[in-house]
C-alpha positions, 0 to 999 in steps of 0.5 A: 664639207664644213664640220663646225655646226653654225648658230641659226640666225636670230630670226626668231628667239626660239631660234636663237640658241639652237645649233644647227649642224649640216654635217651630220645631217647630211651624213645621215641623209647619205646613209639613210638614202644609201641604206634604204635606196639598197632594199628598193634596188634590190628588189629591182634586180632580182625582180628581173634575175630571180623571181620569175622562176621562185614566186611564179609558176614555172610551166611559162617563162614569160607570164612569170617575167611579166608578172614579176616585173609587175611587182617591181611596177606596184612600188611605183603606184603605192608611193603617192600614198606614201608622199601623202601620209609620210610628207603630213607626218613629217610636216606635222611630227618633224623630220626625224621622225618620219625619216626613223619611220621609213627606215624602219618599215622599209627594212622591214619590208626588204627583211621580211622578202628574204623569209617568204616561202616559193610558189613550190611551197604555198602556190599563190600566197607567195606572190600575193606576199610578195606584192603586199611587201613590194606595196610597203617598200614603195609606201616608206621610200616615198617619205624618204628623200623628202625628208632627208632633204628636207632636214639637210635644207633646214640644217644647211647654211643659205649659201651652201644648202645645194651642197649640203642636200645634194649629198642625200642624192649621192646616198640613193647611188650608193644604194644601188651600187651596194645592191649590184655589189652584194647579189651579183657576187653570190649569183655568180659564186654559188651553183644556181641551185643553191642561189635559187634555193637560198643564196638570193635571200642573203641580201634581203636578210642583210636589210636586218642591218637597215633596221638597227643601223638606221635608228642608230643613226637618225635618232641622234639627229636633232630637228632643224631650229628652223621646224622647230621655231617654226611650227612652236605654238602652231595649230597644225593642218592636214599638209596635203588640203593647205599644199593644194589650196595654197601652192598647186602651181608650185606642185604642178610644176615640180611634177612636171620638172620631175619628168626628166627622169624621162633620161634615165628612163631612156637609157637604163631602162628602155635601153637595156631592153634595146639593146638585150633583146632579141628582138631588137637585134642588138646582141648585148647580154644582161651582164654587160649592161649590168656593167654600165648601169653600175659605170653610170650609177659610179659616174653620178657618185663622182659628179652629184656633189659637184653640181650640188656645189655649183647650184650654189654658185650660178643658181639651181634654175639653169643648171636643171633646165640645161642639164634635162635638154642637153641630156635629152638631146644626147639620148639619140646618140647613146642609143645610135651607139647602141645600135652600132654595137660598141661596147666602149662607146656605149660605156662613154655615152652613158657617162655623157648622158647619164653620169654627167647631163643628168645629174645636172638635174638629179643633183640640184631638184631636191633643193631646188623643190624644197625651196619651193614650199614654205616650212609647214608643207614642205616634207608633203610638197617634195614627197608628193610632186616628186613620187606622183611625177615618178609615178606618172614617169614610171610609164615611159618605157612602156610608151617607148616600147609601144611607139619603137617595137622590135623591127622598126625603122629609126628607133635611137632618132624616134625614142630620142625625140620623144625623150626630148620633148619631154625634157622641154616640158621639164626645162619650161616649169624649171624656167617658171619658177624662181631661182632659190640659190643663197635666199635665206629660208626666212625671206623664201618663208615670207615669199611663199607664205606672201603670196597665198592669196595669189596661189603661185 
């Protein structure tokens, strides 16, 4: 990673003598995306392991599992409105504010889990809570990625910009990896009734680190010259009213393309299922899926800046496109390996599939959707494309579930189709749009600002 921060080319006057420095922007999109990634992680994993019996009413197991796991589903929903309102603050205030603002709330929220009172103590005010706080994780994780990529795209050089962003990518692994690291530890260490009684809210409590790191960190990073120039002397307008008058293909189509994480859906979510539950017949236990979840977040770590350098070099379009298909093709055999009972074998497949195919996609889509909007809207245009399709994709494993229940016939080859006509969707937006690799943000600000009349 080049150190030196380079000069912005003299587009503009205002631009003219502002450094731009992709190193530290980049740092601080891998720190903050590990960091903030890590509360909405954790939550996750102790949604599943610890919350069913603290928050719900332990007289039913299930009806505590289901509702617990329906709170882990609310982050998704709120994170639309968080696209909305953090992508306008970021197109309309800059990058480095709506990137303090997240980390804030989102260590604050995680933080605030950690000193919430059990349904033993306060009945249903505890879940209630819970959800409230669950509902302003996903509000602030919905302005992240946009805007840390966003300000490693502007900062960035134009022949290493897939580079640079992919490195945001990586923090968000990170994150997840340190939330296995530091719950996993204690449940296994502590009696489990003094991880029940305390030891679970250590994690959240360390989310007080999240606050004062995090505006350590981001407040020491400059706004890109190129926002800067750009938005010098201009009347700003609502961001999410000018996306959808200007630039609805370009949204729709990057809702589409964020489909693809149909793969991961496939495999860590729907998988661990298949191959855990009882019913299903496979014989796994959660630990050792915990296992290849955190070999397969590992493998992304290796291989995201990787593929963000080689989008540089072939371009970002058939890179996505090639990655979602082949890793839709390959989710059959991940869950045949499933299936056959093979630990190893399912270690190697999920490296295969996700470790290596998908991270094609991961690596490449935040540059390659930044690309796609011009300046003014880009925070809003990632944050909302990326969250509504995640959204929207959220509700795949249960489709999977539905259409391969317990005891039917041929469910690797059923979930394994589905999940690739899914990613052929995904690969045909990719396809759609122009390919964006070494393009100067000033000639794609001439195109996109270009062709309004046209509403590409």
């Amino acid at each position: 990673m080049s150190t030196t921060p380079t000069r912005v080319a003299p587009s503009s006057p205002a631009a003219g003598a502002v450094l731009r420095d992709p190193k530290k922007a980049a740092m601080s999109g891998w720190i903050g995306s590990a960091l903030e990634y890590y509360d909405f992680a954790l939550y996750s994993l102790a949604a599943t392991l610890i919350f069913p019996t603290i928050f719900f009413p332990a007289e039913n197991p299930t009806v505590g599992i289901i509702a617990s796991l329906a709170t882990y589903a609310v982050g998704y929903v709120s994170r639309p409105v968080g696209a909305v309102v953090l992508g306008a603050y970021g197109d309309r205030h800059g990058r480095k504010k709506v990137l303090v603002f997240a980390m804030l709330l989102m260590g604050f929220a995680t933080f605030a889990v950690g000193l919430l009172p059990t349904y033993g103590q306060v009945g249903l005010l505890a879940p209630a809570l819970l959800v409230i706080l669950r509902l302003i994780q996903g509000f602030a994780v919905a302005g992240e990625l946009g805007g840390a990529s966003a300000m490693i795209v502007e900062h960035s050089p134009d022949a290493r910009r897939g580079f640079f962003a992919s490195f945001s990518l990586q923090g968000t692994q990170v994150g997840s990896i340190l939330a296995t690291a530091v719950l996993l530890p204690l449940a296994a260490l502590l009696p489990a009734d003094q991880f029940g009684a305390w030891g679970w809210r250590i994690p959240f409590l360390l989310s007080a680190v999240v606050i004062f790191a995090g505006y350590l960190i981001r407040r020491r990073v400059t706004e890109p010259p190129a926002y800067t120039a750009g938005t010098e002397g201009t009347k700003h307008r609502f961001p999410l009213a000018e996306l959808l008058r200007t630039r609805p293909g370009a949204l729709l189509r990057c809702i589409l393309m964020t489909f693809t994480n149909v793969i991961g859906m496939a495999t860590l979510i729907f998988g661990v299922s298949f191959a855990t539950q009882k019913g299903y017949g496979n014989g796994f236990s959660s630990s050792e899926f915990l296992w290849v979840t955190l070999v397969a977040n590992i493998a992304a770590v290796a291989t995201i800046p990787v593929f963000g350098a080689l989008s540089d070099r072939i371009g970002r379009r058939m890179l996505m496109a090639a990655g979602g298909v082949i890793g839709g093709v390959l989710v059959t055999g991940y869950l045949w390996a499933i299936e056959q009972g093979s630990l190893p074998l399912v270690f190697v497949c999920v490296v295969i599939v996700q470790g290596i195919f998908f991270q094609m996609w991961n690596a490449t889509f935040a540059t390659f959707f930044q690309e796609q909007f011009p300046m003014r809207i880009r925070v809003t245009g990632f944050a909302v494309s990326q969250n509504i399709g995640l959204m929207i994709a959220s509700f795949f494993p249960s489709i999977f579930t539905a259409i391969a229940p317990p005891g039917s016939a041929n469910i690797p080859l059923t979930i394994g189709l589905v999940t690739l006509g899914i990613c052929l969707v995904s690969a045909v937006a990719t396809l759609m749009s122009s390919d964006t690799k070494g393009t100067s943000l000033e000639d794609l600000e001439a195109q996109k600002t270009g062709r309004i009349a046209g509403r590409v």
